[in-house]
C-alpha positions as CSV (number, residue, x, y, z in Angstrom):
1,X,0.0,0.0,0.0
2,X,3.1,2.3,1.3
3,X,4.9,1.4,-2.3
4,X,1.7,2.2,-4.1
5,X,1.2,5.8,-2.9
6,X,4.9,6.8,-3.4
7,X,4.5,5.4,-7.0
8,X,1.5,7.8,-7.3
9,X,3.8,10.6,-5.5
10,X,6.2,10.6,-6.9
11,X,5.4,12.5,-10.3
12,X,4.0,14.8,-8.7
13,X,6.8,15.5,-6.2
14,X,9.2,15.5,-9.7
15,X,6.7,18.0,-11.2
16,X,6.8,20.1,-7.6
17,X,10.9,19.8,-7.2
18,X,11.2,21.0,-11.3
19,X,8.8,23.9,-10.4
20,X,11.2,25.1,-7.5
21,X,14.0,24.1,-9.5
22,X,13.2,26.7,-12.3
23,X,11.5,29.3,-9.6
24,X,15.4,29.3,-8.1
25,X,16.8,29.8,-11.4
26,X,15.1,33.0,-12.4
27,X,16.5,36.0,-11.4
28,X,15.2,39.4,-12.0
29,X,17.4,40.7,-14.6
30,X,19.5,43.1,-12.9
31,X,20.9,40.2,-9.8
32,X,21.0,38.2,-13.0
33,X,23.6,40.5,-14.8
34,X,25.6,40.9,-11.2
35,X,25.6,37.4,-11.5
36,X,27.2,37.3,-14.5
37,X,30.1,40.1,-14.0
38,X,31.6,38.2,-11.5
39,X,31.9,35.4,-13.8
40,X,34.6,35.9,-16.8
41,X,33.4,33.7,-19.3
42,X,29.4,35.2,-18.8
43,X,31.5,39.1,-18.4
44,X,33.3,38.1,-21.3
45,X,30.7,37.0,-23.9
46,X,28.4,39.6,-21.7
47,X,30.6,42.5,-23.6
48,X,30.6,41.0,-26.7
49,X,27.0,40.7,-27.2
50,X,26.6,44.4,-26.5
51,X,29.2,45.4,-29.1
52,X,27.5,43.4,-31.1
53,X,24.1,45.2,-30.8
54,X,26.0,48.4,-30.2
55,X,27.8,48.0,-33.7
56,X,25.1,46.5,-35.8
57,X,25.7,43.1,-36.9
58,X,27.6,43.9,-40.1
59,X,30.1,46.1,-38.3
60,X,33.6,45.5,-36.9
61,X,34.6,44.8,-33.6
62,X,37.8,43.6,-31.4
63,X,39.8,43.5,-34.8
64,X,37.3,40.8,-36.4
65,X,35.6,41.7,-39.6
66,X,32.9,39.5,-41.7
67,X,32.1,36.2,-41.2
68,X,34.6,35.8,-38.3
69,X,32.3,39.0,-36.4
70,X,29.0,37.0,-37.2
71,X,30.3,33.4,-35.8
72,X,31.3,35.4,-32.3
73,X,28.5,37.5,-31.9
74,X,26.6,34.1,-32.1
75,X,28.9,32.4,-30.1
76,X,28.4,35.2,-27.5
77,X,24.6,34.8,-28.0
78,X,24.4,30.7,-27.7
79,X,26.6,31.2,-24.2
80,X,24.2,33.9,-22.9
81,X,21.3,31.5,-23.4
82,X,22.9,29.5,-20.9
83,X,23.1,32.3,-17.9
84,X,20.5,33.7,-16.3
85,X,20.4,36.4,-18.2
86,X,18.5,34.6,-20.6
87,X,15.6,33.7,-18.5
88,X,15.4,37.2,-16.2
89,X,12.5,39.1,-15.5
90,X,11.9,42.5,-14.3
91,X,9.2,43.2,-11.3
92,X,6.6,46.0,-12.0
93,X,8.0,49.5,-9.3
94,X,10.3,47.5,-8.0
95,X,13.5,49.7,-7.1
96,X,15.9,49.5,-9.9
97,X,13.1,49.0,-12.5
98,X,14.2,51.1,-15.1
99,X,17.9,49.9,-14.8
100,X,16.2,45.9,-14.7
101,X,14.1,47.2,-17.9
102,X,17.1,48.5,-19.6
103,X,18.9,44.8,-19.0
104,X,16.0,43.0,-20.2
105,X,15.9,44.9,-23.8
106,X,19.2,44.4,-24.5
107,X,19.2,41.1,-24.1
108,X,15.8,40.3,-25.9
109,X,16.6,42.3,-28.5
110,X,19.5,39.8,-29.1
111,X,18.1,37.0,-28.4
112,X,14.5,36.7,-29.3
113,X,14.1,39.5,-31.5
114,X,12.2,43.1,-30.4
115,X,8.7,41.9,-30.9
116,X,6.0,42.9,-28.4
117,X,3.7,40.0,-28.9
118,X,7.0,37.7,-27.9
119,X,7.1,38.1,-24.8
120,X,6.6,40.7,-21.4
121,X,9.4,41.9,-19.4
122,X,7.5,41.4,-16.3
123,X,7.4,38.5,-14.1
124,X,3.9,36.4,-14.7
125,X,1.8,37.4,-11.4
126,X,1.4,34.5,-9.6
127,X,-2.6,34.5,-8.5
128,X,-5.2,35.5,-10.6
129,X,-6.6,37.8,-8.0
130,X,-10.1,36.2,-8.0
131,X,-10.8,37.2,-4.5
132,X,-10.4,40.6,-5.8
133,X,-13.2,40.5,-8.4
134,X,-15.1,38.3,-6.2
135,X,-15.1,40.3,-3.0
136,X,-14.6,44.1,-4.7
137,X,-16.8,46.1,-3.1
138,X,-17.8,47.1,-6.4
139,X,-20.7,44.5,-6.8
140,X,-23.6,44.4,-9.1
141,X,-23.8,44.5,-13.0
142,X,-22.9,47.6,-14.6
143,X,-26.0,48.5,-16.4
144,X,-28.3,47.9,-13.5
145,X,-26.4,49.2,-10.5
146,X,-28.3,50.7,-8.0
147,X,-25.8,53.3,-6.5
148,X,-22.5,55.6,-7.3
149,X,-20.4,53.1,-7.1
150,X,-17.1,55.3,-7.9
151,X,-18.3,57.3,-4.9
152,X,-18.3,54.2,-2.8
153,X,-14.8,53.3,-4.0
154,X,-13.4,56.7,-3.2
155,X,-15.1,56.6,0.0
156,X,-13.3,53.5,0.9
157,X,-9.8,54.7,-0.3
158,X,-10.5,57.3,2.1
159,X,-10.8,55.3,4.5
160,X,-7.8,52.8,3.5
161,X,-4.4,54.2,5.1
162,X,-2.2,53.6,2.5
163,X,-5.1,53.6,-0.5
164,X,-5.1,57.5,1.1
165,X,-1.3,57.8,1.4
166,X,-0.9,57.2,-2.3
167,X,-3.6,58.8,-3.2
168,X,-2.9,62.1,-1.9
169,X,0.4,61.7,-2.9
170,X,-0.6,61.9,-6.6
171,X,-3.3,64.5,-6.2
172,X,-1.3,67.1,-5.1
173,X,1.6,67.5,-7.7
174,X,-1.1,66.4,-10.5
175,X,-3.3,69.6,-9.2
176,X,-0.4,72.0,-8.7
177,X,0.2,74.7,-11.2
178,X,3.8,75.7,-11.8
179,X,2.9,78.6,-14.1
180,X,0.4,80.4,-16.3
181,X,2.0,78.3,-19.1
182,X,2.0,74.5,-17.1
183,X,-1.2,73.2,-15.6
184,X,1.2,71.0,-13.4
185,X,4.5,69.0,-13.4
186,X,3.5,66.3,-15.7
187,X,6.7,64.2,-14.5
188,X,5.8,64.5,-10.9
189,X,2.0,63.7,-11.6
190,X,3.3,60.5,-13.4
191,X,5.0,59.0,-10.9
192,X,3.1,59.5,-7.9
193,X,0.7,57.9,-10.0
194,X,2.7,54.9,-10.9
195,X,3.6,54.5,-7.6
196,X,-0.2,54.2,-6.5
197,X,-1.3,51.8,-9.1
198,X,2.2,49.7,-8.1
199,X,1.9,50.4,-4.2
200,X,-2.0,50.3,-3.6
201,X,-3.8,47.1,-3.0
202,X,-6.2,46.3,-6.1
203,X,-9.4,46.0,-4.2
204,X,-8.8,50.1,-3.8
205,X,-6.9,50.9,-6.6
206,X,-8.8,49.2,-9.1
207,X,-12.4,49.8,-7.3
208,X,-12.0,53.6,-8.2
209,X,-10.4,53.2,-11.7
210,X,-13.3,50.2,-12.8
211,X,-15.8,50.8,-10.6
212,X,-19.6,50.2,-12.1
213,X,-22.0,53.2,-12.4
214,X,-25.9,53.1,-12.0
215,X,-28.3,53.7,-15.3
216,X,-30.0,56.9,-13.4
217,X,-26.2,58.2,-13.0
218,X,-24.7,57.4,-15.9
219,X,-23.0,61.5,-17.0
220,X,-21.7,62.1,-13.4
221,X,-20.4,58.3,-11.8
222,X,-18.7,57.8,-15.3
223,X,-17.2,61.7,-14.8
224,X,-15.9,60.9,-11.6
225,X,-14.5,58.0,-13.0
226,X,-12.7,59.3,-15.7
227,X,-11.2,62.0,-13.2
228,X,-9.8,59.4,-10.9
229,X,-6.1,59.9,-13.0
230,X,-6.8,63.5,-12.7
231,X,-6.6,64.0,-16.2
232,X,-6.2,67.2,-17.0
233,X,-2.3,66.9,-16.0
234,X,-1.7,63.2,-16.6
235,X,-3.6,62.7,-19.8
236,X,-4.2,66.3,-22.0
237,X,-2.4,68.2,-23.8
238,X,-2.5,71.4,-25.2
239,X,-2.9,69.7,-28.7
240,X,-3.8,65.9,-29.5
241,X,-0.7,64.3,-30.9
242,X,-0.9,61.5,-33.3
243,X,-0.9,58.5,-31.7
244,X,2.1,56.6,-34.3
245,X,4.4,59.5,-33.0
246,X,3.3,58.9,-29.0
247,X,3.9,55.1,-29.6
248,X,7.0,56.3,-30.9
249,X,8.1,58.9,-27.8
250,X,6.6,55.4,-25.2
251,X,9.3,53.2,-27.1
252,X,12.0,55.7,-26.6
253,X,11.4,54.9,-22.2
254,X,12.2,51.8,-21.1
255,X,9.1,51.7,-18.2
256,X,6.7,53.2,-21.0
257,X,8.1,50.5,-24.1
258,X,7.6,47.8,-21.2
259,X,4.4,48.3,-19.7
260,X,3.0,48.3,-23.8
261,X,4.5,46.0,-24.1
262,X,3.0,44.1,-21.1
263,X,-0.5,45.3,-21.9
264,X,-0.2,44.0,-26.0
265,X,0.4,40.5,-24.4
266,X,-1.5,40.1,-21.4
267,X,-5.0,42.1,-23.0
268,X,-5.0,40.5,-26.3
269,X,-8.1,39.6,-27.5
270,X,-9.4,36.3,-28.8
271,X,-13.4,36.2,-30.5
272,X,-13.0,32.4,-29.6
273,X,-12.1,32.3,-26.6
274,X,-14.6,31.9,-23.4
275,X,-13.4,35.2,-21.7
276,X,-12.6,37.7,-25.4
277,X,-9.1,37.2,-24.2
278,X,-6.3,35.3,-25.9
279,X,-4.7,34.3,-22.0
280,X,-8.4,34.1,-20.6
281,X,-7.1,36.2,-17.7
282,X,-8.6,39.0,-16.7
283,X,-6.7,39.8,-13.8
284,X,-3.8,40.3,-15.7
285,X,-4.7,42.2,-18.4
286,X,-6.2,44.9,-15.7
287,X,-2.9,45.0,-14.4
288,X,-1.0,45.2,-17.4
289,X,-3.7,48.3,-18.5
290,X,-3.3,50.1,-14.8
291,X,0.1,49.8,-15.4
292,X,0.2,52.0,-18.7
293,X,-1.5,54.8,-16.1
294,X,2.0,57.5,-15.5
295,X,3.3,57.2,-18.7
296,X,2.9,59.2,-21.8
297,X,0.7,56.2,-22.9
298,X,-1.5,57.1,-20.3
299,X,-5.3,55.9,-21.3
300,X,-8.4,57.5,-20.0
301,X,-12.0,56.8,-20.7
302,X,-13.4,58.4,-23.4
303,X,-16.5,60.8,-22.7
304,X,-19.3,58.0,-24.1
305,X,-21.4,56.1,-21.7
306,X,-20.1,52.6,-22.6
307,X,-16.7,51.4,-21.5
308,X,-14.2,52.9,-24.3
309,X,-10.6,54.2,-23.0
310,X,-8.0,55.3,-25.4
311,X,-4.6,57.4,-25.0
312,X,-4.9,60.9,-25.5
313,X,-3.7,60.6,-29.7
314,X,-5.8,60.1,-32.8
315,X,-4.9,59.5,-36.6
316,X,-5.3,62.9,-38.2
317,X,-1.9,63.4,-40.1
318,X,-1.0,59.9,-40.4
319,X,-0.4,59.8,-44.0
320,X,0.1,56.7,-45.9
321,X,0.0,55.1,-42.1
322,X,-3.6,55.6,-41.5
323,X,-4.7,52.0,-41.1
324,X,-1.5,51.2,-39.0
325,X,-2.5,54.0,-36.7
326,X,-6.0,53.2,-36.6
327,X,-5.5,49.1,-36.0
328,X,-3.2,50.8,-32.5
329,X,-5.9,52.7,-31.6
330,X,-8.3,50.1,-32.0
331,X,-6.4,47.9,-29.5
332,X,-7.6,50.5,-27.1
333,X,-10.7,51.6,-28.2
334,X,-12.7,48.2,-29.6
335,X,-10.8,45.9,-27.3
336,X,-13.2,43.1,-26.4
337,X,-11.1,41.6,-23.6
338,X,-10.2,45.0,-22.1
339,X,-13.6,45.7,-22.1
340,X,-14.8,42.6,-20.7
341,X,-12.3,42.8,-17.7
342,X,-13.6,45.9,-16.8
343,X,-17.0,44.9,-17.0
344,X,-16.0,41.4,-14.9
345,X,-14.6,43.7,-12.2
346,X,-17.7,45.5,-11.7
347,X,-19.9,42.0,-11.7
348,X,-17.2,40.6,-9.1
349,X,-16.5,37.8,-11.3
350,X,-13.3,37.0,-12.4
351,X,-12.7,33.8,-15.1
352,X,-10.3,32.3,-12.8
353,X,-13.5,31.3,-10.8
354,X,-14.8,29.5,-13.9
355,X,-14.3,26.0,-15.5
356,X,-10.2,25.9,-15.8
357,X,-9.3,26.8,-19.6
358,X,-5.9,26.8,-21.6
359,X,-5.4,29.3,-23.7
360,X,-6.9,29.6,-26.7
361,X,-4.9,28.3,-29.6
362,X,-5.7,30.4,-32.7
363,X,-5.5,29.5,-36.0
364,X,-5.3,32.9,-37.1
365,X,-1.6,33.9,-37.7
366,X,-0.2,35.8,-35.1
367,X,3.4,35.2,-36.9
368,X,5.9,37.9,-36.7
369,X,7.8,39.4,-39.0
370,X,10.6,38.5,-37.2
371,X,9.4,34.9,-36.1
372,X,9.2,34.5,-40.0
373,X,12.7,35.5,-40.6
374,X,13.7,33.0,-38.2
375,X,11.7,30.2,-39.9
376,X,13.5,31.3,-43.2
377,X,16.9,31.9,-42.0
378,X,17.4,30.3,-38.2
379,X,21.0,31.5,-38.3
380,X,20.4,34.7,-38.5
381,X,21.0,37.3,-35.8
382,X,18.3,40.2,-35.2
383,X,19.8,43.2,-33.7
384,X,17.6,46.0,-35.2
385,X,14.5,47.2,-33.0
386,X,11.2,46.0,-35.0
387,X,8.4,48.2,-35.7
388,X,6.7,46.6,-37.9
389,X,2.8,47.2,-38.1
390,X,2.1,44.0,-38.4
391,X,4.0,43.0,-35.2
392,X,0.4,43.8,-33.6
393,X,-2.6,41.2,-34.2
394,X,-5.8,42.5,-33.5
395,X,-8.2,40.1,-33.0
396,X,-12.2,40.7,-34.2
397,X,-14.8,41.9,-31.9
398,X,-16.8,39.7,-29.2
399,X,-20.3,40.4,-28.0
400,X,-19.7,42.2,-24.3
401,X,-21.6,40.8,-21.4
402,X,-21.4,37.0,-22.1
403,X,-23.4,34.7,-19.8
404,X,-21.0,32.7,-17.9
405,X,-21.6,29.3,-15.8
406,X,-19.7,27.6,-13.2
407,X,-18.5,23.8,-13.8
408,X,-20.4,21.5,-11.9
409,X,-17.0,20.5,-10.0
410,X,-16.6,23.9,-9.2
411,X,-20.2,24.3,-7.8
412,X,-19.7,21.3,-5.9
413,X,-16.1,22.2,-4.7
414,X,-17.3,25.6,-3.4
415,X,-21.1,23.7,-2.0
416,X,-18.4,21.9,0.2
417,X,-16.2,24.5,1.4
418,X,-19.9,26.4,2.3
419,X,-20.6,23.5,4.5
420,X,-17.1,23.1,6.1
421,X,-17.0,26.4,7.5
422,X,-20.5,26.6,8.5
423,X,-19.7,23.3,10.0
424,X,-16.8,25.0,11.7
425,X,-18.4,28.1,13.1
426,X,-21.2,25.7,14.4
427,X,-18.4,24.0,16.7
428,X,-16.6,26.9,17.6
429,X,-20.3,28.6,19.0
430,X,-20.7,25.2,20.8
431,X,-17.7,25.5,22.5
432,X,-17.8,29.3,23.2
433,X,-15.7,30.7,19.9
434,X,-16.7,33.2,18.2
């Protein structure tokens, strides 16, 4: 009997000790690259790989010319896959971010190619944050709620010490005028703001940014909810610029080219799928969108009663790059799992609680330009930053406000856990808990 349960064990214990295994092994990227300076051979191939993005891939470096500069800068790249450099992550406001951020680039852009739908810089979050959908006090669907319920969430903010901490911390240099010319300091406001979105627990932060408003308040909740980023300093400007050339200015800062970056993978949409979203994950594309808040991406709601956000950019002046610009905007503005996060937050209901799902495997391509360059010449190394339109897949649109049902498992599963604590606080009453 003993033998027959370790037998049953142990691939599970193999699958657990693996897990840990590959937990250990990946470092955020800037311990990573400490890790490899103090080892020559990593320092070594380390330099070489950044002379060879520095130079270009045709150019010369440490005397080698040619084919002799190609074979080392992929020698150099094959070794790097091999440290943790490879592997390294970046964790979102954590304290060297921008100098983890910087790490991360230079190495994906050698060894995977620059393409945002490759990969995020980010560490995957590890829970889906169901409780917080679940138990947001943010309850009720969003076209029948009965009260203000942006009100309520800045109510309880108010009363959360460090939801107020933040807060106030953003309010005042977002408010502040620092001439006739500047409604604020821009730089200021966008930080304090990043750090509330990073700092704040999502049960506050997220209850005031997707909070649901009630049909007989539609022009004044939805108001206060597009003025919880303060937008007159964090999102306008004196003149809408096009929103090619802000994409442009974002990839130019390593948080802003990341936290894109994050949000083009983690909010993808998917017609198929049972949540609109490509990684059926609704947690995680909130975060990746709250995350774009204190940049110069920053998106905002629009002024239109159904849930549409966008950055502050539009398309006049785009030229022959019209349908490029519009298919960016369009992530934003007609994106079906996006939307239907926003909406799930306001329902408190989250997929996670739902039947267990892979991702959706598309049939539609998805394949880079780069990930076809790859297929037709494997050898070759990519050191050139792409920005390629069609790097960005936008999926068709999904009907909002789908109907969703728990498994049976799951109903029983949470029937049980019902009765176990009732059970529970039965005895402990019996016994004179409380």
């Amino acid at each position: 009997m003993i033998l027959a349960v370790f037998y049953v064990l142990l691939p599970v214990l193999d699958v657990l000790s693996y897990a840990e295994e590959n937990l250990r092994a990946r470092l955020d990227c800037v311990r990573a690259n400490e890790q490899c300076l103090k080892e020559q051979a990593c320092s070594t191939k380390y330099r070489t790989m950044r002379q060879c993005v520095a130079g270009g891939k045709e150019s010369n470096f440490s005397m080698v010319a040619g084919l002799e500069a190609k074979d080392e800068c992929r020698s150099a790249i094959d070794a790097l896959k091999q440290s943790p450099l490879y592997n390294c992550r970046c964790k979102r406001g954590m304290k060297k971010e921008k100098n983890c951020l910087r790490i991360y680039w230079g190495m994906y852009q050698s060894l995977q190619g620059n393409d945002f739908l490759e990969d995020s810089p980010y560490e995957p979050v590890n829970s889906r944050l169901s409780d917080i959908f679940r138990l947001a006090p943010i309850i009720g669907e969003p076209a029948v709620a009965r009260e203000n319920n942006c009100l309520n969430a800045a109510k309880a903010c108010n009363l959360n010490d460090t939801c107020k901490k933040y807060r106030s911390a953003y309010i005042s240099p977002c408010t502040s005028r620092v001439s006739t010319a500047e409604v604020c300091n821009k730089r200021k406001c966008h930080k304090a703001l990043r750090q509330f979105f990073d700092k704040v627990p999502p049960k506050h932060s997220y209850g005031m940014l997707f909070c649901s408003c009630p049909l007989s308040d539609q022009t004044a909740c939805s108001e206060r909810r597009r003025q919880t980023i303060v937008p007159v300093c964090s999102y306008e400007e004196k003149q809408k610029p096009n929103c090619l050339e802000l994409q442009a200015s974002c990839k130019t800062n390593y948080i802003c080219k990341s936290r894109l970056a994050d949000f083009f993978v983690n909010c993808q949409p998917e017609p198929r799928s049972l949540s609109g979203c490509l990684k059926e994950n609704y947690a995680d594309c909130l975060l990746a969108y709250s995350g774009l808040i204190g940049t110069v991406m920053t998106p905002n709601y629009l002024r239109s009663p159904k849930i549409s956000v966008s950055p502050y950019c539009d398309c006049s002046n785009s030229g022959n790059n019209k349908d490029e610009c519009d298919k960016f905007t369009e992530f934003f503005t007609e994106n079906t799992c996006l939307r239907n996060a926003i909406q799930a937050f306001g329902n408190g209901t989250d997929v996670g609680v739902w039947q267990p799902m892979s991702p959706v495997q598309t049939t539609t391509s998805i394949t880079t330009p780069y990930q076809r360059n790859r297929e037709r010449n494997p050898n070759t190394i990519d050191n050139h930053i792409n920005t390629d339109p069609a790097i960005y897949h936008f999926c068709g649109s999904l009907q909002v406000g789908h109907t969703f049902q728990r498994s049976a498992l799951q109903e029983q599963y949470y029937l049980k856990k019902k009765k176990k604590k009732k059970k529970k606080k039965s005895l402990g009453l019996s016994s004179g808990f409380e």
